[in-house]
HTML snippet that shows the backbone in 3Dmol.js (N, CA, C, O; Angstrom):
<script src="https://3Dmol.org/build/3Dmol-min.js"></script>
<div id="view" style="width:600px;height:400px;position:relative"></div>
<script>
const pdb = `
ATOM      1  N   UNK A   1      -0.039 -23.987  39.343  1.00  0.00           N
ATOM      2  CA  UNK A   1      -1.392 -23.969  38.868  1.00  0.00           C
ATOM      3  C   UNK A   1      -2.252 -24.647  39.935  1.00  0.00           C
ATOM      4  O   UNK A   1      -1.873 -25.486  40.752  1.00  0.00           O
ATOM      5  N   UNK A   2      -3.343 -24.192  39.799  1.00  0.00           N
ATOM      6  CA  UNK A   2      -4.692 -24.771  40.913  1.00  0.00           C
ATOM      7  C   UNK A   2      -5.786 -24.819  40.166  1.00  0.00           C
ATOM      8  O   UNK A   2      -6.415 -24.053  39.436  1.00  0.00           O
ATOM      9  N   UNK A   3      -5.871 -26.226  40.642  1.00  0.00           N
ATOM     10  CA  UNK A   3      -6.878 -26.688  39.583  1.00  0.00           C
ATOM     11  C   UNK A   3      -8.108 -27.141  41.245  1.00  0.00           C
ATOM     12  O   UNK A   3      -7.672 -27.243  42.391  1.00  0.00           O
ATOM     13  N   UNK A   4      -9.238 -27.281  40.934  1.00  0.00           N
ATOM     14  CA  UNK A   4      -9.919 -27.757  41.854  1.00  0.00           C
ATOM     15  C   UNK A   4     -10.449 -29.406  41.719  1.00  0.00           C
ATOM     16  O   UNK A   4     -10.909 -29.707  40.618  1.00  0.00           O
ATOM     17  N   UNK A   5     -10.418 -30.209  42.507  1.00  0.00           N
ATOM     18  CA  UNK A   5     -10.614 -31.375  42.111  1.00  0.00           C
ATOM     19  C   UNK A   5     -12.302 -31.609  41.895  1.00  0.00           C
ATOM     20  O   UNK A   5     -12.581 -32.466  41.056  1.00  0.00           O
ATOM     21  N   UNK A   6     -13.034 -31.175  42.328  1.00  0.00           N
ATOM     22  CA  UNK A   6     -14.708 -31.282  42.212  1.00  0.00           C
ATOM     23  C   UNK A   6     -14.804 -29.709  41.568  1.00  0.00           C
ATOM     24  O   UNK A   6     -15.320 -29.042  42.465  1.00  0.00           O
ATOM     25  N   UNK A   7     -14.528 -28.821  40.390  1.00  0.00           N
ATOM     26  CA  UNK A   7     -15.484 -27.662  39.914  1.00  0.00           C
ATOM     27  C   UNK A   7     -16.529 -27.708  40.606  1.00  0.00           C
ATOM     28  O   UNK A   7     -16.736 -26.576  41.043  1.00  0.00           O
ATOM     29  N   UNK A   8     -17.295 -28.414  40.935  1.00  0.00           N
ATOM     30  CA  UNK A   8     -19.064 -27.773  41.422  1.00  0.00           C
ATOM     31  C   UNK A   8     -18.823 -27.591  42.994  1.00  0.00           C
ATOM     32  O   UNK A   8     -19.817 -27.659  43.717  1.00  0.00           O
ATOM     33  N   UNK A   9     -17.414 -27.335  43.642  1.00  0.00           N
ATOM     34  CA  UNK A   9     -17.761 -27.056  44.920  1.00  0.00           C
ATOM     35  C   UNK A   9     -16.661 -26.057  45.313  1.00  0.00           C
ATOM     36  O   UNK A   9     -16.289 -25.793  46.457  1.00  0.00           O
ATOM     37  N   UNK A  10     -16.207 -25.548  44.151  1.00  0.00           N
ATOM     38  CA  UNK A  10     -15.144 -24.291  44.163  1.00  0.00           C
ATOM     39  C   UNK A  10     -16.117 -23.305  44.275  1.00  0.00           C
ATOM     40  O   UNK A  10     -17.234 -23.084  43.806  1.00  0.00           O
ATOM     41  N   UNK A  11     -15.005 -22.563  45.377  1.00  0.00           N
ATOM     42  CA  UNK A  11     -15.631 -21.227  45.586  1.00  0.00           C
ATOM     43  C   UNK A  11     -14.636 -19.937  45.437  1.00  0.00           C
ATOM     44  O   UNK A  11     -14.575 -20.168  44.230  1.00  0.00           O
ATOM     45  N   UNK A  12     -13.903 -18.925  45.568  1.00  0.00           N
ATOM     46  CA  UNK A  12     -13.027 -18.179  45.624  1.00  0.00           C
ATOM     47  C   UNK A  12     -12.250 -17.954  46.995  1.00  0.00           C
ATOM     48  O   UNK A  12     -12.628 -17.377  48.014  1.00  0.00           O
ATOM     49  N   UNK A  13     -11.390 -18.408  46.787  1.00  0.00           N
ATOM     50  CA  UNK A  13      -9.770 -18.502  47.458  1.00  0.00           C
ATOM     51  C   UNK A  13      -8.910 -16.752  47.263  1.00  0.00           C
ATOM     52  O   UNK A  13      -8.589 -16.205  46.208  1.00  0.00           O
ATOM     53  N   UNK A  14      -8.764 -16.321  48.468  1.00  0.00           N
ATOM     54  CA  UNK A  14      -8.865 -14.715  48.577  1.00  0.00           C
ATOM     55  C   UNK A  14      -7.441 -14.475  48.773  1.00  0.00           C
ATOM     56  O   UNK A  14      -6.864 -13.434  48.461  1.00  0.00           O
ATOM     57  N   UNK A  15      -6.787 -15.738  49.433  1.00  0.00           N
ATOM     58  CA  UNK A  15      -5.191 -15.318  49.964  1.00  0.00           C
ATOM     59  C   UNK A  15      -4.624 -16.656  49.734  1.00  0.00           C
ATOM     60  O   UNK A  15      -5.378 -17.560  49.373  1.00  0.00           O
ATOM     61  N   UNK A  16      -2.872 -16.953  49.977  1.00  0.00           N
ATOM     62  CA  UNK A  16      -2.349 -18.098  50.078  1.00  0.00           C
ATOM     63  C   UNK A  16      -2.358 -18.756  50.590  1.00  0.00           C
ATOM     64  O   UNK A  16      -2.130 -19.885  50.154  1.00  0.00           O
ATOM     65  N   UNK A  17      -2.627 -18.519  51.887  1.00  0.00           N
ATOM     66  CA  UNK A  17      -3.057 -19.339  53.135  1.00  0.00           C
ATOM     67  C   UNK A  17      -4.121 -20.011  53.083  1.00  0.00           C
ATOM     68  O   UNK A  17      -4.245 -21.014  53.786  1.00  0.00           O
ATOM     69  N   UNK A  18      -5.337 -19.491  52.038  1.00  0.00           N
ATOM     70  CA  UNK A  18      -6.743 -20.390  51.539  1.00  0.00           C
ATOM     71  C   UNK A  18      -6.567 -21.161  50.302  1.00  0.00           C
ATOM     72  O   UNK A  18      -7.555 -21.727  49.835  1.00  0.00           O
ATOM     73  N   UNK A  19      -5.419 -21.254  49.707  1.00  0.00           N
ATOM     74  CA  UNK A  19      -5.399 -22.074  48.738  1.00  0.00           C
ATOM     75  C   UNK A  19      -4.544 -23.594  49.116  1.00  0.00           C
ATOM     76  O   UNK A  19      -4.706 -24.635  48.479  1.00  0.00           O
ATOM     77  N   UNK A  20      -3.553 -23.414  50.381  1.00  0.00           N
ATOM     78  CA  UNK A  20      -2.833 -23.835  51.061  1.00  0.00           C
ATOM     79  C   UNK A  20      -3.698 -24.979  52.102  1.00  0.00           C
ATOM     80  O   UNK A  20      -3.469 -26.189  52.134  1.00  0.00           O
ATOM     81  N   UNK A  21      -4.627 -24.326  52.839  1.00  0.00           N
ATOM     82  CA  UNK A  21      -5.942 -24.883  53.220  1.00  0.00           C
ATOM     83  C   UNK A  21      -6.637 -25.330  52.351  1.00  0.00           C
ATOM     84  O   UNK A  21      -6.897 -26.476  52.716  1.00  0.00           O
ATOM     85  N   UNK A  22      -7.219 -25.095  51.194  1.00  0.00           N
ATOM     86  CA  UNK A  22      -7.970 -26.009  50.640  1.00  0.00           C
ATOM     87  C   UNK A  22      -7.161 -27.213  49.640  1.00  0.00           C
ATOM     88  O   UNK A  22      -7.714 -28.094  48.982  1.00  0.00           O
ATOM     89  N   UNK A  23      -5.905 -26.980  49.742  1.00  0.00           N
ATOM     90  CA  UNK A  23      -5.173 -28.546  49.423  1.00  0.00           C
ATOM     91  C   UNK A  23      -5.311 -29.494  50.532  1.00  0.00           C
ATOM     92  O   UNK A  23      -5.825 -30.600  50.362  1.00  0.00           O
ATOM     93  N   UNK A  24      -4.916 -29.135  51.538  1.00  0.00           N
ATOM     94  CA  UNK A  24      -4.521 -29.800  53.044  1.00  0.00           C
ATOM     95  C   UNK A  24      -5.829 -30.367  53.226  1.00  0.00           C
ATOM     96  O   UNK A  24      -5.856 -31.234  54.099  1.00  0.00           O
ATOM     97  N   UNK A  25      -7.310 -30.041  52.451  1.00  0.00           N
ATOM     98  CA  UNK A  25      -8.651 -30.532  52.743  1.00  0.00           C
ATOM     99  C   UNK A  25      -8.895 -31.638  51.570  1.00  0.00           C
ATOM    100  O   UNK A  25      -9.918 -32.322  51.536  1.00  0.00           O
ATOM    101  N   UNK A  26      -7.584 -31.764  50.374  1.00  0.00           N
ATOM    102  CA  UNK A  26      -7.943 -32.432  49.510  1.00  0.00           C
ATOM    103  C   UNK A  26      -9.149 -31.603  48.565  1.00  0.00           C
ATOM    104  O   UNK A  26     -10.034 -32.300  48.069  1.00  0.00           O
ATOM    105  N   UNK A  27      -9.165 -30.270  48.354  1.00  0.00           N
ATOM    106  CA  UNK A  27      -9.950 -29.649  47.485  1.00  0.00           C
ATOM    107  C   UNK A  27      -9.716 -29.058  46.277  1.00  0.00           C
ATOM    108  O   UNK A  27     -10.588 -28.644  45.513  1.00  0.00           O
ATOM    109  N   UNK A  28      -8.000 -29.002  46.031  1.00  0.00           N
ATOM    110  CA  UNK A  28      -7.741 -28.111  44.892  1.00  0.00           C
ATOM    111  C   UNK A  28      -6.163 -29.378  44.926  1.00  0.00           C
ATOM    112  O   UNK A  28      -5.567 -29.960  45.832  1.00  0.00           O
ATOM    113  N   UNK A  29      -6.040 -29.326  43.647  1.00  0.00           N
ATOM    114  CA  UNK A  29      -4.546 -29.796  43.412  1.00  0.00           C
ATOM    115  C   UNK A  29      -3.557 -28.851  42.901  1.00  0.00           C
ATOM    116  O   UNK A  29      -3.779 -28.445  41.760  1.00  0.00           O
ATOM    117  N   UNK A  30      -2.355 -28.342  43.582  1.00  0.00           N
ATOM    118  CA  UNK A  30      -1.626 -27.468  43.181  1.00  0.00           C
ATOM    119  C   UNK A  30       0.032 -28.427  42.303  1.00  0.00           C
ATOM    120  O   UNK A  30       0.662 -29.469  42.484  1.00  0.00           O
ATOM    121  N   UNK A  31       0.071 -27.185  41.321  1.00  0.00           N
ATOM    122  CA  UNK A  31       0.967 -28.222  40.251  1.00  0.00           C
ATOM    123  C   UNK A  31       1.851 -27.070  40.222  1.00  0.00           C
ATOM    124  O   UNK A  31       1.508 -25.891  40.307  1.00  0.00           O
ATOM    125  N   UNK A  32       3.306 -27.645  40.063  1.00  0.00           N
ATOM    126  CA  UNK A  32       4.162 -26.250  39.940  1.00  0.00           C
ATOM    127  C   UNK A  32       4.603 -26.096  38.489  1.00  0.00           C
ATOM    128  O   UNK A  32       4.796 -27.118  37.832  1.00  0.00           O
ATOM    129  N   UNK A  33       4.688 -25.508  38.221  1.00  0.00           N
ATOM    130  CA  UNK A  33       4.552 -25.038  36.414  1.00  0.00           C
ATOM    131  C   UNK A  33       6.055 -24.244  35.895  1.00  0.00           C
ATOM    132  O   UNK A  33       6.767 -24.110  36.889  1.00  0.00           O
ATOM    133  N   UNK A  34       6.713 -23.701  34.667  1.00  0.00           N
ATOM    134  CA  UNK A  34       7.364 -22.674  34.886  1.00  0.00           C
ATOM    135  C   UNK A  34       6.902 -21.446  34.386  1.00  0.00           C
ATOM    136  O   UNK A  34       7.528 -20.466  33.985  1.00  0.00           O
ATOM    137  N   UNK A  35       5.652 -21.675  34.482  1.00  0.00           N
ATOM    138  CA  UNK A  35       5.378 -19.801  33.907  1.00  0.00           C
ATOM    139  C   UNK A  35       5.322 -19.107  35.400  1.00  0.00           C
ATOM    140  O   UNK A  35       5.213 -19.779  36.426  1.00  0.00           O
ATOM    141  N   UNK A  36       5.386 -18.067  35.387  1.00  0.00           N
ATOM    142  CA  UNK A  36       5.464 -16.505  36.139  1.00  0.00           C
ATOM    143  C   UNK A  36       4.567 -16.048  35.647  1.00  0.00           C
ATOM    144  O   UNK A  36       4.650 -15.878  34.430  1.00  0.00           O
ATOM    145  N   UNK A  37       3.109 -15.577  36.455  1.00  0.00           N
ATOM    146  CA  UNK A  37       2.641 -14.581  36.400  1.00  0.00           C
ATOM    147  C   UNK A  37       2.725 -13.579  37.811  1.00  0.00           C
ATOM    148  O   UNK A  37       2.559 -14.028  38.945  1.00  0.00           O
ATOM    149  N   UNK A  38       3.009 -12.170  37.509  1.00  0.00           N
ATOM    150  CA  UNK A  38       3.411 -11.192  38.000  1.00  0.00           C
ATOM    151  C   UNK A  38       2.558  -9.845  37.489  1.00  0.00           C
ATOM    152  O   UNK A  38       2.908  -9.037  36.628  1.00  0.00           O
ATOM    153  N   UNK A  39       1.005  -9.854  38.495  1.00  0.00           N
ATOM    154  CA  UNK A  39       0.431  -8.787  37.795  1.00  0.00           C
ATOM    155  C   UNK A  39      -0.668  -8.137  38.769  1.00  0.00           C
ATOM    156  O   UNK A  39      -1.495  -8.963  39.155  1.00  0.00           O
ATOM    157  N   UNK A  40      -0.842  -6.899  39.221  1.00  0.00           N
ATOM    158  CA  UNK A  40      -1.684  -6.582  40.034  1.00  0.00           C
ATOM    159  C   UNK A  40      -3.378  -7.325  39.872  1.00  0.00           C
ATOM    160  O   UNK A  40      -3.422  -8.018  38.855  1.00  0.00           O
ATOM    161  N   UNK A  41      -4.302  -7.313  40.410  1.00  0.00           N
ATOM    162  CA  UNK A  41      -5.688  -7.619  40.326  1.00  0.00           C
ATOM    163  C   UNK A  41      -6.106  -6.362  40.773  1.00  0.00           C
ATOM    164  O   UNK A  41      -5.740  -5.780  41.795  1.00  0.00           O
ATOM    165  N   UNK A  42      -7.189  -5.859  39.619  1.00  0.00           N
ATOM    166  CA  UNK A  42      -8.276  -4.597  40.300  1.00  0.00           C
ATOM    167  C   UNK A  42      -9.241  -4.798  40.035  1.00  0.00           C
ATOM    168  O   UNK A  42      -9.510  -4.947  38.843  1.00  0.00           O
ATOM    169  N   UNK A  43     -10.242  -4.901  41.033  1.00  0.00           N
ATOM    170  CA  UNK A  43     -11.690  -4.860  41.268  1.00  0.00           C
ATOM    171  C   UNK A  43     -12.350  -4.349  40.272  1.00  0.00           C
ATOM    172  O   UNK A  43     -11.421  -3.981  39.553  1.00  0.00           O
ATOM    173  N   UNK A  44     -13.310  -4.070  39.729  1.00  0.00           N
ATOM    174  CA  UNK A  44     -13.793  -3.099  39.347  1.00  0.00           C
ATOM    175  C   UNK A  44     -15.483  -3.562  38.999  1.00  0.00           C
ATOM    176  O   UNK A  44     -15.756  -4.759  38.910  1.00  0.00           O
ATOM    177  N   UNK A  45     -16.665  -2.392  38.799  1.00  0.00           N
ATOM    178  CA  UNK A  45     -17.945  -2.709  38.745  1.00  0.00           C
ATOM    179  C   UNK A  45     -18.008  -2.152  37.373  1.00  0.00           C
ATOM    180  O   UNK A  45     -17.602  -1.026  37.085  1.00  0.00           O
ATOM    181  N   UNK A  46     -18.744  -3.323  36.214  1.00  0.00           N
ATOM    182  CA  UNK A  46     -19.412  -2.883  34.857  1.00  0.00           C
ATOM    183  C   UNK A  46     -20.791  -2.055  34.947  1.00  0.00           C
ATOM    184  O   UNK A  46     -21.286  -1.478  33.979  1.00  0.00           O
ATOM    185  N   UNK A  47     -21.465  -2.081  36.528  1.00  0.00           N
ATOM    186  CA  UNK A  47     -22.482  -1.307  36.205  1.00  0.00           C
ATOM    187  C   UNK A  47     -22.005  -0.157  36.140  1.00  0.00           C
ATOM    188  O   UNK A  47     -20.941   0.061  36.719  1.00  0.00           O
ATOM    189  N   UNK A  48     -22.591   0.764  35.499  1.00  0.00           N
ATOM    190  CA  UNK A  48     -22.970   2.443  35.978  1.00  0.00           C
ATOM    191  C   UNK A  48     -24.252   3.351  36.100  1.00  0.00           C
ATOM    192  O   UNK A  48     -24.148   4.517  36.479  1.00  0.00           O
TER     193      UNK A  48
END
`;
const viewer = $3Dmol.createViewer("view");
viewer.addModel(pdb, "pdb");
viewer.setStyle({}, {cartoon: {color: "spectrum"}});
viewer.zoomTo();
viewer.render();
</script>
């Protein structure tokens, strides 16, 4: 889990390597958990 230590200065973390970096900056605390999530992400726009 990733939690951010200041909410008001989180921004979106795109890959592992940026979540990895923003620990190493002291910005997010990562906790190891035993759940598994295993699930694609798709974009998508509500306008039409």
């Amino acid at each position: 889990m990733v939690v951010w230590d200041d909410p008001s200065k989180a921004y979106e973390l795109t890959s592992e390597e940026a979540i990895f970096v923003a620990e190493d900056q002291g910005l997010v605390t990562i906790t190891r958990t035993d759940v598994v999530l295993n699930c694609p992400v798709i974009p998508f726009a509500l306008d039409k």
